[in-house]
N, C-alpha and C positions, 0 to 999 in steps of 0.2 A: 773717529777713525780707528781708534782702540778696540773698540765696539765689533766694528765691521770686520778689522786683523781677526778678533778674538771666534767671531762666527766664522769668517775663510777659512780657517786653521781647526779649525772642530769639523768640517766637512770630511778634513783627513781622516778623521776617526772615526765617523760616524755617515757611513753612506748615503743611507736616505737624506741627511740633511741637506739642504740647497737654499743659497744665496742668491738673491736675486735682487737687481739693482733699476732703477728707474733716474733717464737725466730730467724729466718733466714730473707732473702732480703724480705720485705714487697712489690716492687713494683709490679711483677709479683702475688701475691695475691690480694692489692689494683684491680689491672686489673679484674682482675676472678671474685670479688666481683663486680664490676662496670657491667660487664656484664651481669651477672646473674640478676642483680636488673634493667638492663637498666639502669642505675643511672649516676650521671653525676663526675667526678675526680675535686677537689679543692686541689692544691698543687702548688709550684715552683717548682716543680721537673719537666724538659725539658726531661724528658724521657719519660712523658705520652705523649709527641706527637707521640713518636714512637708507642705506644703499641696501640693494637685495642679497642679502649674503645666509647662507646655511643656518650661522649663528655669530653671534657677536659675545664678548667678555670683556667688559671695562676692567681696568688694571683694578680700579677700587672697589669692583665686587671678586675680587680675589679675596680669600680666609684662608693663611698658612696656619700651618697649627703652630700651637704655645712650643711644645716639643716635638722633636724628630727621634722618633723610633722608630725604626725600620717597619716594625711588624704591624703598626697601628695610623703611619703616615696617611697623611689624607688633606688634601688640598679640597676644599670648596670652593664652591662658585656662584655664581648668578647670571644666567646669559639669555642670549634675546634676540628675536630673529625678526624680520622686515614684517611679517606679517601682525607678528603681536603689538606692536609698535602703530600701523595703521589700522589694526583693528582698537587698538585704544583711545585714538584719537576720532573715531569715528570717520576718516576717510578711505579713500580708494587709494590700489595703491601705486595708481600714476600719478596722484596728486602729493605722495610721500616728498619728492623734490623740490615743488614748488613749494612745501611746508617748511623744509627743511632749508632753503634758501634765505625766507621769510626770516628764519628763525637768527639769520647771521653766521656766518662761514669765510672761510679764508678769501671768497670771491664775490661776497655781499656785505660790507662793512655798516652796519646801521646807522653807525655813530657819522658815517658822512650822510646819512639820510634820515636824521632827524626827524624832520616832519612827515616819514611817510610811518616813524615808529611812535611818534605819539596817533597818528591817524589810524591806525591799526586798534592801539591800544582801545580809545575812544571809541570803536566800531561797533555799533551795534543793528541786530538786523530783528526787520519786522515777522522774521521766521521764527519759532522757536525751537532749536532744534534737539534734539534726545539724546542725551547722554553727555550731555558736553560737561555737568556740572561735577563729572568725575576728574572732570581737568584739572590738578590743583594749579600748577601754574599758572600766573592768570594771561600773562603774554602769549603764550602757548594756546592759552583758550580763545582767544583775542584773534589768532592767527585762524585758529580752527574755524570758527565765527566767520571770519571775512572768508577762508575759500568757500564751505559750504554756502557761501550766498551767493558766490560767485558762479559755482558751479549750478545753482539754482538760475541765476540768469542765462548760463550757457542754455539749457535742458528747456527755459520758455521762450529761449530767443529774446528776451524781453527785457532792457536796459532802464529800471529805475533806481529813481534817484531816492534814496533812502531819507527815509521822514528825521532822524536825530541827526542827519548827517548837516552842519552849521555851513559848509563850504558848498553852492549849487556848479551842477557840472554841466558840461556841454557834451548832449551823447552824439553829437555828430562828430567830435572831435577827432583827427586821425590821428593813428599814431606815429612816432617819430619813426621807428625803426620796423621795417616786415619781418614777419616772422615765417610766413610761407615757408621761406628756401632752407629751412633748418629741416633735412630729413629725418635725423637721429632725434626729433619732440615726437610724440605719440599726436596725433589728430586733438584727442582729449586735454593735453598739454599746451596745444597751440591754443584751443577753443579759451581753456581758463587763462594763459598767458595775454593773449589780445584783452579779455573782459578786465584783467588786473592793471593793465596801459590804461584803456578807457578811464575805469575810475577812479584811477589815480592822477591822471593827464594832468588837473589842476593843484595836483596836492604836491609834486615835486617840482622845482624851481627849475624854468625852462633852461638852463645853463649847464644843470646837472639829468634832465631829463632822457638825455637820448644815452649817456654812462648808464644811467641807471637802467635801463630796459636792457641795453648788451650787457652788462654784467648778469642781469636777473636771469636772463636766456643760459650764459654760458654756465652760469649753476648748475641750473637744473640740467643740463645739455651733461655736465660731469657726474651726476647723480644717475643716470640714466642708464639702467643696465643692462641696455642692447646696444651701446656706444663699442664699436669693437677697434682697439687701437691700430689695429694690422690694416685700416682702409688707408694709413699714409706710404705705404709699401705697393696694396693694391685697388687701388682708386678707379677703378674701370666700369664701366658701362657693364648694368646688370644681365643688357640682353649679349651683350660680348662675352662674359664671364660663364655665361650657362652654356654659349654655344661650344664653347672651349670642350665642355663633358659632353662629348658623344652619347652618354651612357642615361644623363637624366635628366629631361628640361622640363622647363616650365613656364607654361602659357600665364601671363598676366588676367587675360580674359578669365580663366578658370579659376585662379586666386579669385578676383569678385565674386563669382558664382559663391563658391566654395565658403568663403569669408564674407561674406554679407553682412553677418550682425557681427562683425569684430570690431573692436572702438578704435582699431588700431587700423593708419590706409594699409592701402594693399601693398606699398610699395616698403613698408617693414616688411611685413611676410615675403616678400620676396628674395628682399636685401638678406635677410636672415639663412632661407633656405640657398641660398645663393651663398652666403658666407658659409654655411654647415658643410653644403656637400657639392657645390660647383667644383671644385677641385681633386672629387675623389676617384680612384681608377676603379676596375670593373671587380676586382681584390677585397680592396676596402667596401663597394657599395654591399657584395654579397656579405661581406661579415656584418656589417653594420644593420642591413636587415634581414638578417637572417633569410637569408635565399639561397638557389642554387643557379649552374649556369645557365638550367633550363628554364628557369620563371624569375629569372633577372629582368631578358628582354621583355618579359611580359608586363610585368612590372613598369619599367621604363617606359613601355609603350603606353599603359591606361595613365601616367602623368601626362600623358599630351605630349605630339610632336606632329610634324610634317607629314609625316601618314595616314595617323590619326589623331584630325582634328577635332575634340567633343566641343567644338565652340563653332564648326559650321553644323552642327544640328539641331534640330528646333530647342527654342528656349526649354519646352515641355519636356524633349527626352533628357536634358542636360539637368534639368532639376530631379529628374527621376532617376537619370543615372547614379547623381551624388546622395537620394536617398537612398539606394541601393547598398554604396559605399556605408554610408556609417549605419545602416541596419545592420551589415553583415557586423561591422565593427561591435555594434551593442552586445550582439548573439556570442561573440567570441572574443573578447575580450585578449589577443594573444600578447602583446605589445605592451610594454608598459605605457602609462600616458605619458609620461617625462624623457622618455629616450627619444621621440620626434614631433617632428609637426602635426598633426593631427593627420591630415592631408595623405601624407605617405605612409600613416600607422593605418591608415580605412584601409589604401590600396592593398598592403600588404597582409593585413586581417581576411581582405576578402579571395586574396590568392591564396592564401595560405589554406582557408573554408575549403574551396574547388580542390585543392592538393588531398586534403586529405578526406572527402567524398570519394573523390576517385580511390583511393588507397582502401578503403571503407569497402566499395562494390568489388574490387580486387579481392580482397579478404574475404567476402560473403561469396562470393564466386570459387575462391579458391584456386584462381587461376593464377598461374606462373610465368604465361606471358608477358607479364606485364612487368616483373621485375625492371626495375632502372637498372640500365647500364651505361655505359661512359660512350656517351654520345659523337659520335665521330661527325664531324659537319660535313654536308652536302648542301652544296649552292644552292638556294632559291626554294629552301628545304627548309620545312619543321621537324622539330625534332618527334618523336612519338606522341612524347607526354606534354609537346608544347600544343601539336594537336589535337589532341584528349581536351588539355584545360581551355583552350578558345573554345574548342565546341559548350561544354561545360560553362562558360562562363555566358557565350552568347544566349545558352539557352535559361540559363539562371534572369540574365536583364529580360529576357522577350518574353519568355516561356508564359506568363500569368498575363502578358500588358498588348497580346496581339490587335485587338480590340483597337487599344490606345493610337496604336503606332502598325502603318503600314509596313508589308513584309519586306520591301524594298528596301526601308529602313534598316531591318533587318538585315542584308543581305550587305547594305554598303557599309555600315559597321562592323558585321562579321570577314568583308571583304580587307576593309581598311585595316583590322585589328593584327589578321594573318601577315598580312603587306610588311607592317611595322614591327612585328617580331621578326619575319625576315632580313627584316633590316638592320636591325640590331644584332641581328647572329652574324651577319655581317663582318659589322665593327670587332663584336667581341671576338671572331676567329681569322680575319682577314687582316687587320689592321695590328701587326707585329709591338707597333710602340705601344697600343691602348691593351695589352694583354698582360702585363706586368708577370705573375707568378702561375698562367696559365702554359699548359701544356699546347705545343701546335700539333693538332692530331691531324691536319690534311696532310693528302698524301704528298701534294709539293713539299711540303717543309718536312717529313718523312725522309723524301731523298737529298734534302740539301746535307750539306756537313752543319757540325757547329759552329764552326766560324766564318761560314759564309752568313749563318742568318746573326750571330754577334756582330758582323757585318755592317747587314741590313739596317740594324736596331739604331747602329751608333753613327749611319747616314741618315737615317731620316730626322735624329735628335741633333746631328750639324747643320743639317736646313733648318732646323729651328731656331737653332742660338745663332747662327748668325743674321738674322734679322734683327736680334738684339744686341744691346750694348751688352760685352763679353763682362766687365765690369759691374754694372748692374743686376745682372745675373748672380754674379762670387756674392756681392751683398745682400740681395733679395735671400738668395740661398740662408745666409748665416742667420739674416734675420730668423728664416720661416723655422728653422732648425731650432733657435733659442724664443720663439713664439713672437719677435719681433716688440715686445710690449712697452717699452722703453721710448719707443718715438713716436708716441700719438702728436701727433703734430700734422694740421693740414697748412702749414705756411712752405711756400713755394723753397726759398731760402734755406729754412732746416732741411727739407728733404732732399734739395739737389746736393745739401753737405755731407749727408746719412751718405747717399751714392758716391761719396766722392772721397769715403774714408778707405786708410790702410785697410783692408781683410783682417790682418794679422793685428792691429791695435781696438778691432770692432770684436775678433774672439776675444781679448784679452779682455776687454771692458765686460763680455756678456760669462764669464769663467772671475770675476771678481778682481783680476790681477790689474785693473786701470782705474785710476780715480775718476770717478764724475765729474768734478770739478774740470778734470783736464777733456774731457771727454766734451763738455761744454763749451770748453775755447774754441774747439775745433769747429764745432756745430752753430754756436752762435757769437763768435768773434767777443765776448768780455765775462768777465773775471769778477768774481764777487771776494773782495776781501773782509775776510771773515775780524770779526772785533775778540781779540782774546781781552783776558782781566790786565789792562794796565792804567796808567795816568793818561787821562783826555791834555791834562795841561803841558806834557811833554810830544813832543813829535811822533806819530803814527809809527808802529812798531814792521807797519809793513814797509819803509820809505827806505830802508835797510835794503833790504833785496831787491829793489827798484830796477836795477839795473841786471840782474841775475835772471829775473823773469824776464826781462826783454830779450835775450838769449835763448830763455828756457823756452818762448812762443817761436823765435825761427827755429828751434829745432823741431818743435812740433810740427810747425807745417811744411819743414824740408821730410820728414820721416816718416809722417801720416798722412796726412791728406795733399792729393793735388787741388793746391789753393788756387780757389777765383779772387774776383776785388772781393777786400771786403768791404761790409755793411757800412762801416765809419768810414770807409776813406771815397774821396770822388776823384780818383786817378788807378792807374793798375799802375804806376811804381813806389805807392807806398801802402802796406799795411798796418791796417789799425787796430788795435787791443783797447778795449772800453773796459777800465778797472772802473768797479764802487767799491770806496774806501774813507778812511774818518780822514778828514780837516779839521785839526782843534777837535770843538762843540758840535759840529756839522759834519753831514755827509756828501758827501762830493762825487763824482765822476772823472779819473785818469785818462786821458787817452795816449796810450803809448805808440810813435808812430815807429814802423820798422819798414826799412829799402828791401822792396821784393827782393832786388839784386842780391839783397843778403842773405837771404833765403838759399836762392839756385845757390848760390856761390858754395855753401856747407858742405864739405867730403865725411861723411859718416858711415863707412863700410864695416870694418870689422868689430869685431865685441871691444878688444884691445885700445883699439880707438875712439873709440866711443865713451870707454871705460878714461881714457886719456885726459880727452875733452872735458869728461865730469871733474876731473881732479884739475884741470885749468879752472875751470868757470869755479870753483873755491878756493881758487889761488894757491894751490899746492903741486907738489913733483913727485913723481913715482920715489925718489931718494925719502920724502920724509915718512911715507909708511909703508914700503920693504919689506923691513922685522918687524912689524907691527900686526897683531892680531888682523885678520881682515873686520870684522866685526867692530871694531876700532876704526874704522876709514870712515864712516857717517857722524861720528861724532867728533875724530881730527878735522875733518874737513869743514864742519860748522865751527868749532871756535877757530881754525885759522881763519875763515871767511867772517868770523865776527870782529874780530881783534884789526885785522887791515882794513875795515873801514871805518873802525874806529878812527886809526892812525891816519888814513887819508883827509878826517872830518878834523883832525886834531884835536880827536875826544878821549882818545887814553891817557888816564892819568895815573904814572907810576912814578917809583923811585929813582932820580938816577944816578943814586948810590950803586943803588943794587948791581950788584956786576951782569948779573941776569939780563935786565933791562937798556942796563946803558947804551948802547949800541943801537936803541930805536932814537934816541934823540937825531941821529944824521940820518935815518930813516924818513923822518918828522923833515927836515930841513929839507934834504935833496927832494922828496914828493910835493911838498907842498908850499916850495917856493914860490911860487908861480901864481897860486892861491892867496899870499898871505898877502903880494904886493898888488895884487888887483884891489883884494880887502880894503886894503889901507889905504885906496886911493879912493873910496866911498866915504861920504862924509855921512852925518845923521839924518839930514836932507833925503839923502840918496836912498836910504833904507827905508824913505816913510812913501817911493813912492812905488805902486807895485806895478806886476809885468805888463798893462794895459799903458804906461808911463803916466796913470792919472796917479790922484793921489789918498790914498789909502783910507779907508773910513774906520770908524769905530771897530766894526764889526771883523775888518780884516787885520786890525791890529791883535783885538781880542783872538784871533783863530790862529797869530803865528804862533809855530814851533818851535819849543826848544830842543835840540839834537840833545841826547839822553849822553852823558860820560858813563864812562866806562872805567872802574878802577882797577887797578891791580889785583886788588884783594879781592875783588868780587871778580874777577876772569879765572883766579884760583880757585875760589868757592865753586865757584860754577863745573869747572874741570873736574873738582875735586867728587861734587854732586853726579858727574856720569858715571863716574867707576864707582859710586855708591850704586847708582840705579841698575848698573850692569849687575849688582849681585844674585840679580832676582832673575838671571836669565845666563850670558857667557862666561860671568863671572860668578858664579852660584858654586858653593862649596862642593854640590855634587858634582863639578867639572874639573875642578881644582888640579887633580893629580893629570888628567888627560891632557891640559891645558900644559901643565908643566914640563908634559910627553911631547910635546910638538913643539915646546920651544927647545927643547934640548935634542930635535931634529935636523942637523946640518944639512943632510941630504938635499933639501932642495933651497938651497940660498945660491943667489944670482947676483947678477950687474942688472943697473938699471934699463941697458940697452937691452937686457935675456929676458927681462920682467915680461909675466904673461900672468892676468888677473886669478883665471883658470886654477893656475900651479898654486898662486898665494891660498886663494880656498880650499884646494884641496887637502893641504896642510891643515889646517883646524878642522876638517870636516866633521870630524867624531866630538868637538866639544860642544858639549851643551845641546837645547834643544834648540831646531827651528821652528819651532812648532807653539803659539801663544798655548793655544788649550794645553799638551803638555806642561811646558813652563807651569801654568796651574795646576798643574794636577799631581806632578812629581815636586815641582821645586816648593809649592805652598807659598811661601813668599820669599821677600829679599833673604839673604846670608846675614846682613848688614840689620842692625835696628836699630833706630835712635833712641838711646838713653832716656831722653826727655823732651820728648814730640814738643815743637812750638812752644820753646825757651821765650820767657819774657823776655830775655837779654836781646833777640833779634828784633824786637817790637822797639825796644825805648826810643831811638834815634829815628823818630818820625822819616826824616831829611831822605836819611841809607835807605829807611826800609822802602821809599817811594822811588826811591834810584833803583834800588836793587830787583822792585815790582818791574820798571820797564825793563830794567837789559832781559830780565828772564823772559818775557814779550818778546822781545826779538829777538834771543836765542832759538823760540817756540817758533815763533815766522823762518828763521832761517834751516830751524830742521823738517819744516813744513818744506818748504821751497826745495830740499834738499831732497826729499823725498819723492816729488814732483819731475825735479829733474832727472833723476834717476827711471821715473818711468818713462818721461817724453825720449830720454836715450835706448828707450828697452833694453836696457838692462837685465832687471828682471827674468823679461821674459828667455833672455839668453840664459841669466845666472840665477836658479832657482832658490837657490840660499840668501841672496840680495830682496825676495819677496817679502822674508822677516822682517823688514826694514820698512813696510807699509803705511804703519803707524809712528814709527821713530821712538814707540815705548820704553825702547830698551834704555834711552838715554835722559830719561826725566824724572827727577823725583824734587819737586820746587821743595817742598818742607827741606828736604836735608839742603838746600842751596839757603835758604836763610838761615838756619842754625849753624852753618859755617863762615857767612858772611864777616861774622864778630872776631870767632876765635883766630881768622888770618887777618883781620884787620889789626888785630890789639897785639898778635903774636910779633915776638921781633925775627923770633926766628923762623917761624911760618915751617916746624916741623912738622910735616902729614901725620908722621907717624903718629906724634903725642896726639894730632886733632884727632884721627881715626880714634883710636884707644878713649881718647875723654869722652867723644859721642856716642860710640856705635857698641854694642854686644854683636859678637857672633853665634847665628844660631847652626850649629850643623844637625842636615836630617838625619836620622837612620834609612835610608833607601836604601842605601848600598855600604852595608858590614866592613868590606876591604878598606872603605873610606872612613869610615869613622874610626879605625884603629891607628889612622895616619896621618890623619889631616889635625891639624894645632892650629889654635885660632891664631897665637901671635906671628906663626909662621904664614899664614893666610894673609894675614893684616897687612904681613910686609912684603909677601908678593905686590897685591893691591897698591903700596906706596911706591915700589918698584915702578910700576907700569905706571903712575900719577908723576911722578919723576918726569922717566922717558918722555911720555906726553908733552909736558912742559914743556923740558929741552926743546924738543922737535917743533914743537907751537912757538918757540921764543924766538929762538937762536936760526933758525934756520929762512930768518925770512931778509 
């Protein structure tokens, strides 16, 4: 998360840069991005060799230099793109994913398929094929070996049974699973995929057989990089989608023609040209191939449409027409090849030829008649030069092939072709919505006003949305706006969630301001609790906030989404939250059940209150941080939340001597009276047997918990540890004197009933950075440094340091949680200064929490002052001249103990 703060917070500074987040597999997105941008892939991920990407850089073919000098700097590298990759391996390179699937990836585990990787290994073919023995790996060449044979069985149709191969197969055998219905496989993909079922059929153990083939598909299906994630957004019927675009269709009939020898069905090329430009208005189509308004429709019309049909005329003119199309293309080359489909670079190669012949006999004539001018439409009219190029074009297909093709032909081509540019001038000046940034040069829309046809515009676009969900609409929108890439998902379930999120928490997630994690409860009802570094043999460091995130989930679905049932639950009055989380040795599954009721019930309106609610749910009151830093409220608010459930669990152990403390013993009594006498009515019996009422076996004995305590001295350490960690950021020397400027501010102090979150931040506004990149770049590091990094002294005491390992665990969970809730309230997004808080960095630094552990445990007097002073040197920067003439380290030190004081008090005393 540190990471993620550190990149949002540099976006500030540095424009071009952008964040981007994905809640599903980020690789196949990474790709699509890398594409789009031409851009180049920096990762250890060995799967961007398989994908088709620009270029690739594995982190370990990075070369820093020895030294950094400005004038001589130079980074080297080694990088590598999809093509070098199957051309080294001697395949094609549709078969790059099924190689790459072979090879083992996050969605093909080998190691549960055994014997299809010693069978692989073992494989040898009575081919022998060229190049292979460049292969040094040998599993790699093993792999190489079996599809090249494989692909040899596609290509003769011919299924034998290999002469080494020890296991004999059954080539009638069917397969478990169809592969047909998978659009996003290439034909070539399906052909080797079925041939790799067949003769594998007997080599994978029928139990594991039909996993094995869905996982092997959904590989490759993720490798595949014409997979476009935006089809769970728009999922429609490809002949619906095109008709949508008045401006450019296209017949499937003519794709065959067209695409004959493509390895790939027709029904890619479609889906693709359909994904490209089915959506584009008459604006975009002219920029994108370079046209104008008057050889747009021309354009549109030779793709085929209802006018004109090239699929009702004989097979013979239809083949002779599309040689027409790509001769003219060969001759004039205008287009690059990578900017379209082949298809629409002819058509527009060959308009383009007619345009500028005509311009050509214009010139050579030297006639001035012919100048373009800005075409005013008249109904059922060609424009001049739309005239000119039918004739032109008619006579370019006929002119040589009379012979061939009767004149009639002629005549209904040339009839149909005019037809359909009419038609299309049509749309492009008649139809107000489909004109986007064109001018209405009829004379009706001449005499209207301008807001009679602003009008027009914004009635015809209300007949349209109300057809649709108003809501679907606000989402689809945000998606298409942020390219939607985040929710490849065709499961029915996530996408009716996608539709059913806030707007304002779907900006927030896709602008980097919402954690995925939470962004995932919403979308798929459970929770992955993450393992930080603690003791397995103590109690789960997430078990602590157990109850905190049962809160933190209704306010999620009271604030974001209008929730359906969920997935876990089989009623609509109760919701369920599916946590994976550790048990003991083992990993488990949570189900947290919450009363819809309690849901509706939540009143969350203003910031103030919201703001309220968060200081309830950590068990504190606007009284105890008031005068307190606001930057200071995320890290009061976790040790008070850590230290009360200590005390609830009657896991705090202090002095109570100490006058500090004493006062929680009737604490202890009065909360958990109630608890202690249930206890005590358990006998040893009663603990062996568990909530099934059977009785307990080995394994569940081994996996109980022990509740981690909590001592005095380590609550102090730990406190003592955030206003160390704060130095590197609101507490950093460079803020010192401003800091000191705002507490010596009367001006805006209140009563708890005047309190307004607002006021308290604005008061500090000017201290420090909110900004992580800053923080680095001015402050360099902490204020604070310890003397002697990882003191033996905090290691001796095995015992401590394994106690002291978990509470910092669930200090870490509870500023995690802390963190979380603060988004699910948006906060945030109300309190821009509460975004700093992303990461919760400001308030961790473990090393100084165990090098303190000791000195307040042994200390009697448990003086800050002297701890601070024995650990820490102060470093002050030079940034700022004013400050370094004024700031004194021991006057600094005892601000810092000052505020570690106050803390206390208000964390002790006030509960």
């Amino acid at each position: 998360m540190t990471l993620i703060q550190y990149l949002k917070d540099s976006m500030d500074t540095f424009q071009k840069l952008e964040l981007k987040l994905t809640v599903f597999e980020a690789d196949s997105y990474i790709s699509y991005l890398a594409n789009k941008y031409n851009a180049y892939i920096i990762s250890n991920d060995s799967d961007f060799y398989i994908y088709k990407v620009p270029e690739y850089i594995n982190f370990k073919d990075i070369i820093f230099p020895g030294n950094v000098e400005y004038e001589t700097f130079e980074i080297k590298y080694y990088s590598y793109n999809n093509k070098q990759i199957y051309e080294h391996f001697g395949l094609m390179e549709e078969m790059m994913p099924i190689f790459g699937s072979l090879c083992g990836n996050d969605y093909v585990n080998l190691e549960h398929y055994k014997e299809l990787k010693t069978y692989i290994t073992r494989y040898k073919s009575k081919i022998i094929f060229k190049g292979i023995n460049k292969i040094k790996t040998q599993y790699f060449k093993r792999i190489v070996i079996f599809l090249l044979q494989m692909y040899e069985n596609v290509k003769h149709n011919n299924i034998e049974n290999n002469e080494n191969n020890k296991i004999q197969r059954n080539s009638n055998n069917i397969n478990d699973i169809s592969i047909s219905s998978y659009e996003d496989l290439s034909n070539l993909q399906k052909l080797i995929l079925e041939e790799i079922f067949k003769d594998t059929h007997n080599i994978i153990e029928e139990k594991h057989r039909f996993e094995f083939q869905k996982t092997l598909i959904d590989s490759v299906r993720e490798y595949n990089p014409n997979r476009k994630i935006q089809k769970i957004i728009n999922k429609v019927d490809i002949d619906k989608k095109l008709s949508k675009n008045k401006f450019l269709r296209m017949n499937e009939k003519i794709l065959e023609l067209y695409y004959s020898n493509s390895e790939l069905p027709i029904k890619d090329h479609v889906s693709q040209i359909t994904n490209d430009f089915g959506s584009f208005s008459v604006d975009q189509l002219i920029n994108h191939f370079n046209l104008t308004k008057d050889t747009l429709p021309i354009f549109a019309s030779l793709c085929g449409n209802d006018k004109l049909k090239i699929t009702e005329f004989s097979r013979d003119f239809q083949n002779h027409f599309y040689s027409i199309l790509k001769d003219e293309n060969n001759n004039n080359n205008r287009m690059d090849s990578g900017s379209m489909y082949d298809y629409y670079r002819n058509i527009v190669n060959f308009i383009s030829n007619i345009y500028d012949t005509i311009q050509m006999e214009k010139n050579d004539k030297n006639e001035n008649e012919l100048e373009l001018h800005e075409y005013v439409y008249e109904e059922n009219k060609l424009s001049p030069l739309q005239k000119m190029m039918n004739e032109k074009i008619v006579k370019n297909i006929f002119n040589d092939h009379l012979k061939k093709f009767y004149i009639s032909v002629q005549r209904k081509f040339s009839k149909a072709l005019n037809k359909s540019v009419i038609e299309y001038n049509k749309i492009f000046y008649e139809e107000p919505n489909n004109m986007n940034s064109f001018n209405k040069t009829n004379n009706e829309n001449k005499n209207k006003s301008p807001t009679e046809n602003e009008t027009e515009i914004e009635t015809e676009i209300e007949t349209e949305t109300k057809t649709k969900n108003p809501k679907e609409l606000a989402i689809k929108a945000i998606i298409d706006k942020n390219e939607g890439d985040s929710f490849f998902c065709t499961n029915e379930f996530i996408k009716n969630r996608v539709f059913s999120l806030d707007e304002q928490v779907l900006e927030s997630y896709y602008a980097s301001d919402y954690n995925i994690k939470l962004l995932n409860i919403l979308i798929n009802d459970h929770f992955i609790c993450i393992q930080y570094f603690e003791m397995i043999d103590k109690q789960n460091c997430w078990n602590i906030t157990e109850d905190l995130r049962k809160e933190m989930y209704k306010i999620m679905f009271n604030l974001n989404i209008k929730h359906s049932r969920s997935k876990y639950s089989d009623n609509d009055e109760t919701y369920v939250i599916k946590e994976f989380t550790r048990k003991g040795e083992d990993l488990s599954n949570n189900k947290l059940i919450i009363k819809t009721k309690e849901i509706d019930e939540l009143s969350l309106n203003s910031t103030n209150e919201r703001f309220i609610k968060y200081l309830t749910l950590f068990k504190c009151k606007i009284d105890d941080i008031m005068d307190l830093p606001y930057f200071i409220i995320p890290c009061l608010t976790s040790l008070r939340f850590l230290l009360l459930k200590k005390l609830e669990t009657n896991s705090f152990i202090f002095n109570k001597e100490n006058s500090l403390y004493s006062h929680l013993s009737n604490y202890i009594i009065n909360n958990n009276n109630g608890n202690n006498k249930e206890n005590s009515k358990r006998s040893q019996d009663d603990l062996n047997i568990n909530k099934e009422g059977t009785q307990k076996n080995i394994n569940d004995i081994k996996n109980e918990e022990t509740i981690t305590k909590l001592y005095d001295y380590e609550f102090e350490a730990l406190l003592a540890s955030c206003i160390a960690a704060l130095s590197f950021t609101y507490l950093h020397t460079n803020s010192f004197l401003k800091l000191k400027e705002s507490e010596t501010d009367k001006t805006s102090m209140m009563t708890s009933s005047e309190y307004l979150i607002r006021n308290h931040i604005k008061k500090y506004v000017t201290v420090g950075y909110h900004n992580l990149y800053d923080d680095l770049r001015y402050n360099k590091s902490r204020s604070l440094q310890l003397i002697h990094p990882w003191s033996i002294e905090c290691m001796e005491d095995i015992n401590q340091l394994e106690n002291s390992i978990q509470i910092y665990a669930e200090y870490i969970n509870i500023l995690n949680t802390n963190t979380n809730t603060l988004e699910a309230l948006k906060l945030p997004i109300d309190l821009p200064e509460f975004r700093s808080f992303t990461s919760m960095y400001h308030f961790q630094w473990e090393q100084a929490f165990h090098c303190m552990v000791n000195p307040f445990k042994l200390s009697n007097e448990k003086n800050i002052s002297s701890i601070f002073h024995n650990l820490f040197t102060v470093t002050i920067l030079n940034n700022n001249e004013d400050n370094t003439s004024t700031i004194n380290p021991t006057e600094y030190i005892n601000y810092l103990c000052d505020l570690y004081n106050k803390m206390l008090t208000r964390l002790i005393l006030n509960i």
